[in-house]
C-alpha positions in Angstrom: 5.6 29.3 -53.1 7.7 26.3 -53.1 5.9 23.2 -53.1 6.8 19.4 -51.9 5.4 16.7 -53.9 4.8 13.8 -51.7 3.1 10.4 -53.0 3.7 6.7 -53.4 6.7 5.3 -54.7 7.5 2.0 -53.2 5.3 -0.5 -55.3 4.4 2.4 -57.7 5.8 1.3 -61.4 4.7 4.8 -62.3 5.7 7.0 -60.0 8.2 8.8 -62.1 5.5 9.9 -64.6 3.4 10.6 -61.7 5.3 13.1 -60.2 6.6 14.6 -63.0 3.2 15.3 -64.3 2.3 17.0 -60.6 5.8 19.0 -61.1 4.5 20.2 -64.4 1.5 21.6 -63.4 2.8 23.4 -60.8 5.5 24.7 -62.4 3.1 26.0 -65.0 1.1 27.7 -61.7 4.6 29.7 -60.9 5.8 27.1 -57.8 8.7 26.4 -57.0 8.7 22.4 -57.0 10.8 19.7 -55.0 10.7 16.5 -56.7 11.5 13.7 -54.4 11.4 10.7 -56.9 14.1 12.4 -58.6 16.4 11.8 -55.5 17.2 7.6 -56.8 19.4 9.4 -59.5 21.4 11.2 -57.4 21.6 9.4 -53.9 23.9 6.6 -52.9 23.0 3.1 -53.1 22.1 1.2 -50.3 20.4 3.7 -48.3 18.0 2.2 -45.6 13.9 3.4 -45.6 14.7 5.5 -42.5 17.9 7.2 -44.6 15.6 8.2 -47.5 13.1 9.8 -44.9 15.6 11.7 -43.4 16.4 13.3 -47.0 12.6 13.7 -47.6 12.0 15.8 -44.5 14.7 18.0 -45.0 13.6 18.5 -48.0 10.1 19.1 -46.8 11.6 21.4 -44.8 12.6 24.0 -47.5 9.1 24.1 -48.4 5.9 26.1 -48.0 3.4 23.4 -48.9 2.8 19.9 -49.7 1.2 18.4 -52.5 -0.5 15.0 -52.0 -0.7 12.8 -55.2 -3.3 10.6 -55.6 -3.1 7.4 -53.2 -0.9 9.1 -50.8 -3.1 7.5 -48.2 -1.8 4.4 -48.7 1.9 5.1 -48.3 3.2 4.9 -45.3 6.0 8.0 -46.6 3.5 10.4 -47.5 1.3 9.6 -44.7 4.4 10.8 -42.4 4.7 13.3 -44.6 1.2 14.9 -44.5 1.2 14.7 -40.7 4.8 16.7 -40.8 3.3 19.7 -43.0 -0.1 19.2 -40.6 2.3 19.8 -37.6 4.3 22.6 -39.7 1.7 24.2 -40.0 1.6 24.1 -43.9 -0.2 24.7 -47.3 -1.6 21.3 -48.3 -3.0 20.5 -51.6 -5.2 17.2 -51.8 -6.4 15.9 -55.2 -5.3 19.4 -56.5 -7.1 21.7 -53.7 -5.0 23.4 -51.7 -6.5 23.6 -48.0 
């Protein structure tokens, strides 16, 4: 299964190590992960909230679940997120149970 990670990053000093520990364990479970906070290496600079979403959703896209990091609830990305794999019709994993 290939698996979205979706979680905070704007205001998260951490997020890096938070995904890549999410990205870890489910690489370890025999997903196939998508990594979204990896994206700031390789996208342009100057791309607007909207521009980034865009990417995310695509991205999202590709997948066959979504895995919600702690205090996605809070984000206003991963809240639009969760409600695009609700409406997909999606796996979703919350605090490590899949639904």
């Amino acid at each position: 299964m290939r698996v979205y990670i979706s979680g905070p990053i704007t205001g998260t000093d951490d997020y890096m190590e938070k995904f890549a520990k999410a990205e870890k364990e489910l690489l370890e479970q025999g997903h196939s992960v998508v990594n979204p906070s990896k994206l700031d290496a390789i996208l342009p600079h100057g791309l607007s909230y909207e521009e980034y979403m865009k990417v995310d959703f695509s991205l999202l896209d590709l997948c066959d679940a979504i895995y919600m990091l702690s205090g996605w609830e809070k984000s206003c990305g991963a809240n639009r997120e969760y409600g695009y794999a609700l409406g997909k019709d999606m796996d979703i994993a919350i605090g490590g149970r899949w639904k």
